[in-house]
C-alpha positions as CSV (number, residue, x, y, z in Angstrom):
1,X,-148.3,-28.4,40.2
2,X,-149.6,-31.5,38.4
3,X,-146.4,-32.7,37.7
4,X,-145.6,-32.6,41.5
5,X,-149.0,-34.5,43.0
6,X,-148.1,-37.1,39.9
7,X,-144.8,-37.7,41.5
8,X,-146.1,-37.8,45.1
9,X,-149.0,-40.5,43.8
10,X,-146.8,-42.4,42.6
11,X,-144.0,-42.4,45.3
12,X,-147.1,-42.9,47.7
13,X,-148.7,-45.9,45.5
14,X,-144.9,-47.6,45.0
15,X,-144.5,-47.2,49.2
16,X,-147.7,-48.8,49.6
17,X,-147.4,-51.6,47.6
18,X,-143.5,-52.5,48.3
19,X,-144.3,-55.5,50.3
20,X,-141.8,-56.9,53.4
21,X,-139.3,-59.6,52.4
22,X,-140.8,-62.3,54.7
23,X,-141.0,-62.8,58.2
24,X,-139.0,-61.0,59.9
25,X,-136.8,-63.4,62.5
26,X,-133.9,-61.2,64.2
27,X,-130.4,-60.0,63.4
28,X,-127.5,-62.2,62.6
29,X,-125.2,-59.6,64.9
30,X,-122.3,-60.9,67.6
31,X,-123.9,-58.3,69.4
32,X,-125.2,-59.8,72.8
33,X,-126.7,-57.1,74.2
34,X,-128.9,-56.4,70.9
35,X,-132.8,-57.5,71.8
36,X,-133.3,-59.0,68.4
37,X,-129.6,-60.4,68.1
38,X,-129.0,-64.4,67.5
39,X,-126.3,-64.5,69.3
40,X,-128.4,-62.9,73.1
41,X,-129.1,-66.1,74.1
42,X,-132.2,-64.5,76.3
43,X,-133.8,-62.7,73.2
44,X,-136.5,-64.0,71.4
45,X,-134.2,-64.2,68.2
46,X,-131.5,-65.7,69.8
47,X,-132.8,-68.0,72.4
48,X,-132.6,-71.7,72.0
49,X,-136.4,-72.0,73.0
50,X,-137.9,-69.6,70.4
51,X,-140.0,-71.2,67.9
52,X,-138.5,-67.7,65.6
53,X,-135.0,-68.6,66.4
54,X,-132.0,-70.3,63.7
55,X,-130.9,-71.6,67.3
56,X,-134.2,-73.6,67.7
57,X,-132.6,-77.0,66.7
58,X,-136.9,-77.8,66.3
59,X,-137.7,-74.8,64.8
60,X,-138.6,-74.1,61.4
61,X,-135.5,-71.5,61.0
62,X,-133.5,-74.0,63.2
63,X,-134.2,-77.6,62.2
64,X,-131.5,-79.8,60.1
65,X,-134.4,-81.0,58.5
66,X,-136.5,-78.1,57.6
67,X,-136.4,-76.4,53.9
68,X,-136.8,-73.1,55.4
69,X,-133.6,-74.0,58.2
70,X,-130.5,-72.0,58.1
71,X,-128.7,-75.0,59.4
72,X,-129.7,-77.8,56.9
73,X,-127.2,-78.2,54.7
74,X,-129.5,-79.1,51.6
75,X,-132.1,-76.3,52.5
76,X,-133.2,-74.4,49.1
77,X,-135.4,-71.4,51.4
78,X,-133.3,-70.6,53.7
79,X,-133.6,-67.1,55.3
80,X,-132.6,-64.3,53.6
81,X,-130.4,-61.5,55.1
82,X,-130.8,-57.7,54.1
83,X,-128.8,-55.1,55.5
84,X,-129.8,-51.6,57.6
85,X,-130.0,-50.0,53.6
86,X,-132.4,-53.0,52.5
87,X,-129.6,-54.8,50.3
88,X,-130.0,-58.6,49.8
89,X,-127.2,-59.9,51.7
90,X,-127.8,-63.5,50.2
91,X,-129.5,-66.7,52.2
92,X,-128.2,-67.5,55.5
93,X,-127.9,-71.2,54.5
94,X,-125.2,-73.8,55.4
95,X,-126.1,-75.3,51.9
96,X,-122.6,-74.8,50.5
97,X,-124.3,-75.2,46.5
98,X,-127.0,-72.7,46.4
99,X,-125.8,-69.9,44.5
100,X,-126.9,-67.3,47.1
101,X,-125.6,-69.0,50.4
102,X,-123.4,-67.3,52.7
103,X,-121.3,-70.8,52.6
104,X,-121.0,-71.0,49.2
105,X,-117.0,-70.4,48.7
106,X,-117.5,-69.6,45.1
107,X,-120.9,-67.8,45.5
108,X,-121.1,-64.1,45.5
109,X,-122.4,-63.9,48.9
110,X,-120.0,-66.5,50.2
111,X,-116.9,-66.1,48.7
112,X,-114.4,-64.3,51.3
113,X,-113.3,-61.6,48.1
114,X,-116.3,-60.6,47.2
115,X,-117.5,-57.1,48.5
116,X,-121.1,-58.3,49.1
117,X,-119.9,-61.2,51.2
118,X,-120.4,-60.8,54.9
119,X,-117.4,-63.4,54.6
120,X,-115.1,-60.4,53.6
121,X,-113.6,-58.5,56.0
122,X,-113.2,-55.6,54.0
123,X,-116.8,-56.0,52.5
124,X,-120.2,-56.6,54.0
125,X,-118.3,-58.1,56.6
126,X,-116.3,-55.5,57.9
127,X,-116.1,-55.6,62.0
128,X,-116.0,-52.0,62.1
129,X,-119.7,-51.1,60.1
130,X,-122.5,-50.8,61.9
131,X,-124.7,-53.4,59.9
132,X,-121.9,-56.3,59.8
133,X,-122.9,-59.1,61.3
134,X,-119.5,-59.4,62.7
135,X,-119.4,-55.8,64.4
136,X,-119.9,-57.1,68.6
137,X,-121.5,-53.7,69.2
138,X,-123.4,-53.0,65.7
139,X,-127.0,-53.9,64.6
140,X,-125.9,-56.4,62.0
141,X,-127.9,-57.7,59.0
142,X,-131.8,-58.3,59.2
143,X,-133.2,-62.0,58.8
144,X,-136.2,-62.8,57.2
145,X,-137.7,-66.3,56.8
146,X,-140.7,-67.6,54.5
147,X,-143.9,-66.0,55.0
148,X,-145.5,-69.7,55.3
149,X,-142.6,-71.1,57.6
């Protein structure tokens, strides 16, 4: 009996103190219909207006300017994306030299062979899961930004 309430205290303390990646900022999904999608142009992830949005060209998340941007190519704190398991997924970053960008050709979350690469079609980035971000009717991968952004 002791051994089991030692086990529960600690799977309770670890679950309480497992903090959220960030700020969580949508779902890099071609699925339009998806509330939280970037590419539903009315939701408040995907909407041009949003001050949340990587479509905000003024945003934070948005900005070719801003460290925390997906779109600036230079940008060292770019979002990160997770998948529907909690897997790092790598940044969602157009910065083609950070190890851990999507666009990094050589990176392992850019690089179109690599199985973690949403760039791989047979990988992460297989249309037919339902956490790719390339899946028109899935959930795709969640995106979260700096805490401070």
């Amino acid at each position: 009996m002791r051994i089991f309430l030692l086990v529960l205290s600690i799977f309770f303390t670890s679950a309480a103190l497992a903090d959220p990646p960030g700020e969580y900022i949508g779902q890099l999904s071609e699925n339009r219909y998806n509330a939280d999608s970037t590419s539903n142009p009315y939701g408040q992830y995907g909407s041009e207006y949003s001050s949340d949005s990587i479509n905000n060209p003024y945003g934070p998340y948005g900005s070719q300017y801003s460290n925390d941007s997906a779109t600036n190519p230079y940008a060292t704190n770019a979002p990160r994306l997770y998948d529907s398991d909690g897997n790092y997924r790598g940044k969602l970053s157009s910065n083609p030299y950070d190890a851990d960008s999507i666009s990094n050709p050589y990176g392992r979350y850019g690089n179109p062979y690599s199985s973690d690469s949403i760039n791989n079609p047979y990988g992460a980035g297989n249309p037919y899961r339902s956490d790719s971000p390339n899946n028109p009717y899935g959930q795709g991968l969640s995106i979260y930004g700096d805490d401070d952004g």
